[in-house]
C-alpha atoms as one frame of an Amber mdcrd trajectory, in Angstrom:
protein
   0.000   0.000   0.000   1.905   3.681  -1.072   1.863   6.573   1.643  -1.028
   8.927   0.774   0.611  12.859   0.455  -1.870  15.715   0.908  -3.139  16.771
  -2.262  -5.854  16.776  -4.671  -4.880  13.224  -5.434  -5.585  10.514  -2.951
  -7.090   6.908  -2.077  -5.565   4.195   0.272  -4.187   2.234  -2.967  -2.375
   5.436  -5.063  -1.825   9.093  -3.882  -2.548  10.442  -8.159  -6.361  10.466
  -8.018  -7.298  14.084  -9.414 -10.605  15.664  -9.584 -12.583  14.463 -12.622
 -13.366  16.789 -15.357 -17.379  16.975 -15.140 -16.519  17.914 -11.473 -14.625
  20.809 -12.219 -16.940  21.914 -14.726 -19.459  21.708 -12.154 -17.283  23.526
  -9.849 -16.890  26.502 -12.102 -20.020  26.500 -13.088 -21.150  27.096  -9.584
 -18.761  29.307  -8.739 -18.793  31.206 -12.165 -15.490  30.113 -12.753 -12.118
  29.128 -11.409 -12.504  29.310  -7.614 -10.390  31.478  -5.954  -8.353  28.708
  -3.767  -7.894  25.004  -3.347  -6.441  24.307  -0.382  -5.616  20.836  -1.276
  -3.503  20.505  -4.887  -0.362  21.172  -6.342   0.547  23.493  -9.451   0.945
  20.297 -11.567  -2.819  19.076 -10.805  -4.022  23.394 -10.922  -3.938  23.221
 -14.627  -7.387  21.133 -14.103  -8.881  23.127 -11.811  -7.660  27.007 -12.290
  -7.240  27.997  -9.092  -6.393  31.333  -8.670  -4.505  30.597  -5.135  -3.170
  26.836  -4.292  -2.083  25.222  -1.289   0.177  22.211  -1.656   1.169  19.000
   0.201   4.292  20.816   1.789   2.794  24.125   2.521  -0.335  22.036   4.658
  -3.955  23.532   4.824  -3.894  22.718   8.101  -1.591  24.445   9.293  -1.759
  27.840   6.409  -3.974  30.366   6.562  -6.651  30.078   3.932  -6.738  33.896
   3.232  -3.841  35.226   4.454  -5.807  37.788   6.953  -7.557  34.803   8.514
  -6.974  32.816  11.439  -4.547  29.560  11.258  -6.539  26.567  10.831  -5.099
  25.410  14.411  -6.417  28.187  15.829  -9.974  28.598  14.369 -12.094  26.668
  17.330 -10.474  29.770  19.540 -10.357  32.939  16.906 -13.451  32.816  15.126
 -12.937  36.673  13.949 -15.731  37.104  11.212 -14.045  38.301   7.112 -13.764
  41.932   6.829 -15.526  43.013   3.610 -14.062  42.090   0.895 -12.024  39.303
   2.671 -14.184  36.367   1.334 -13.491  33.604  -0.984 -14.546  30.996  -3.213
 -12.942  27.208  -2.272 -12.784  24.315  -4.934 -11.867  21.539  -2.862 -11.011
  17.376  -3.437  -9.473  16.460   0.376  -6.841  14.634   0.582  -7.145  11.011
   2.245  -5.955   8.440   4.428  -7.135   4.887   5.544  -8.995   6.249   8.733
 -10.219   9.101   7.548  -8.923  12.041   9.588  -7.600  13.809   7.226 -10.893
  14.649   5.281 -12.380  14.785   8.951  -9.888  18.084   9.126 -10.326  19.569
   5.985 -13.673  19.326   6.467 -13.585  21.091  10.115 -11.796  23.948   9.140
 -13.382  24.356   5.436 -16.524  24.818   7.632 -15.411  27.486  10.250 -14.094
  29.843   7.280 -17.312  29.482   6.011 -19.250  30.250   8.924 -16.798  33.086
   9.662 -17.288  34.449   6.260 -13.870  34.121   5.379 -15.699  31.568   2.049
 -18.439  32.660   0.384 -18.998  29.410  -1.366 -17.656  26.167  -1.615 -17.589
  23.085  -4.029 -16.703  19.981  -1.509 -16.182  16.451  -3.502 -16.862  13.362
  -1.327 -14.294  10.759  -2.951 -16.545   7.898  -1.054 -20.157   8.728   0.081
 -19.256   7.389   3.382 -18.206   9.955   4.219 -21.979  11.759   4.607 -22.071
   9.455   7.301 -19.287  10.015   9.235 -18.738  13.780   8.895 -21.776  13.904
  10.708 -20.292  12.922  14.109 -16.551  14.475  13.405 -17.666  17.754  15.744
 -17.855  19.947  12.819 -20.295  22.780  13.206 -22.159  21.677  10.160 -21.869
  18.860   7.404 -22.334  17.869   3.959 -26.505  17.048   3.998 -26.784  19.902
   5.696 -26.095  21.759   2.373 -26.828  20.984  -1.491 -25.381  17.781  -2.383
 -25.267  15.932  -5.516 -24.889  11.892  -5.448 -23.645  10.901  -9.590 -25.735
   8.048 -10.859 -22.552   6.555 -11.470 -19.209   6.001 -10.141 -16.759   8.569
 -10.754 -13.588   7.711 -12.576 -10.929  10.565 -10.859  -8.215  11.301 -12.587
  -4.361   9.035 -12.418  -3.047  12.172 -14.428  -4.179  15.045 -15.769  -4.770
  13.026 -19.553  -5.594   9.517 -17.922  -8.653   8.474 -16.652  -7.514   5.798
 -13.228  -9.772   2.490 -12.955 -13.554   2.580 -11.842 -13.519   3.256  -8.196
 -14.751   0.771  -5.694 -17.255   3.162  -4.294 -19.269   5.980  -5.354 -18.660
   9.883  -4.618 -20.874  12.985  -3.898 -20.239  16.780  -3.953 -21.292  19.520
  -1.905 -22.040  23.077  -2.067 -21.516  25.192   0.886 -22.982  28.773  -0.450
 -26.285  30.861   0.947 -26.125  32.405  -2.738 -29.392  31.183  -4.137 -27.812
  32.082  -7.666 -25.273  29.605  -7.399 -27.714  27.219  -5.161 -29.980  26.811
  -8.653 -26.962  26.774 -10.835 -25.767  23.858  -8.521 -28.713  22.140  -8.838
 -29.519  22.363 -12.309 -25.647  21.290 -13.268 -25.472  18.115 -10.842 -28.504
  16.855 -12.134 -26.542  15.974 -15.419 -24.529  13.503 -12.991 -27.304  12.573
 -10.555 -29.697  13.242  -7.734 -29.150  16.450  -5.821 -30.522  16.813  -2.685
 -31.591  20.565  -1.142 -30.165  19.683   2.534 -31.905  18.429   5.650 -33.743
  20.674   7.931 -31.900  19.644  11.005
């Protein structure tokens, strides 16, 4: 079994599995283009998704700020300042992952407090295995993915095991999430995903 590095590519049998290409055309659809970060990639695996800001592997997302006049990720269940105006972003984001799970557990934790402080205006999440709507329920974030639009593809994804080569069918299937109160991009969400599958409006509780 390889080591799994932090980046846009990940699964517990290769670290090179990049966001699909009808996800990030979702994404930017959504978003109305490239988002403004991913916190999880590398310039190689950018040339997919745009970004206008990256994070990679070494520089760690949970440790950098995701605007740089934000709180540290470490220090976000204590400094919950709210975004100044004009201090919010847009977030693309494919987690990294690891056999148990904790790292999407922590990208998903802080993803959420930048949004709730303002510091993201909108986010495009993508679930690599829809277990995960089941256990980010109970990872103390302040919020999770049914909580929030969520589309579930028909169909398996294939990600990416480069940025020209499709990798084999994956075992399980994936879902993405919007985090946004835009009801714009909500729609444009909605209307999008259902090329891929059913999309859900969130749960009232």
């Amino acid at each position: 079994m390889k080591a799994v590095k932090r980046s846009a590519a990940h699964s517990a049998e290769t670290d090179q599995h990049g966001t699909p290409l009808e996800v990030v055309t979702l994404i930017h659809l959504t978003l109305g283009g490239p988002p403004d970060l991913d916190p999880a990639t590398s310039p190689a695996w950018n040339d997919l998704m745009q970004a206008r800001r990256i994070i990679t592997a070494d520089q760690d997302a949970l440790v950098t700020p995701w605007h740089p006049d934000a709180p540290a990720p470490n220090r976000l269940k204590t400094d919950r300042r709210s975004a100044p105006p004009g201090h919010a972003m847009t977030v693309g984001i494919n987690p990294p992952g690891d056999p148990r799970g904790g790292l999407v557990a922590a990208f998903w934790r802080v993803l959420v407090e930048y949004y709730l402080g303002g510091w993201v205006t909108a986010a495009v999440w993508v679930g690599f295995n829809v277990e995960q709507l089941s256990r980010l329920q109970r990872v103390g974030a302040r919020s999770h993915p049914l909580r929030h639009p969520t589309c579930v593809p028909s169909e398996r994804i294939a990600y990416r095991r480069t940025l020209t080569e499709l990798g084999e069918d994956p075992p399980h299937a994936s879902f993405i999430t919007l985090l946004s109160r835009d009801p714009r991009q909500i729609e444009t969400f909605a209307a999008a995903g259902a090329g891929l599958g059913c999309v859900t409006n969130g749960c009232i509780h």
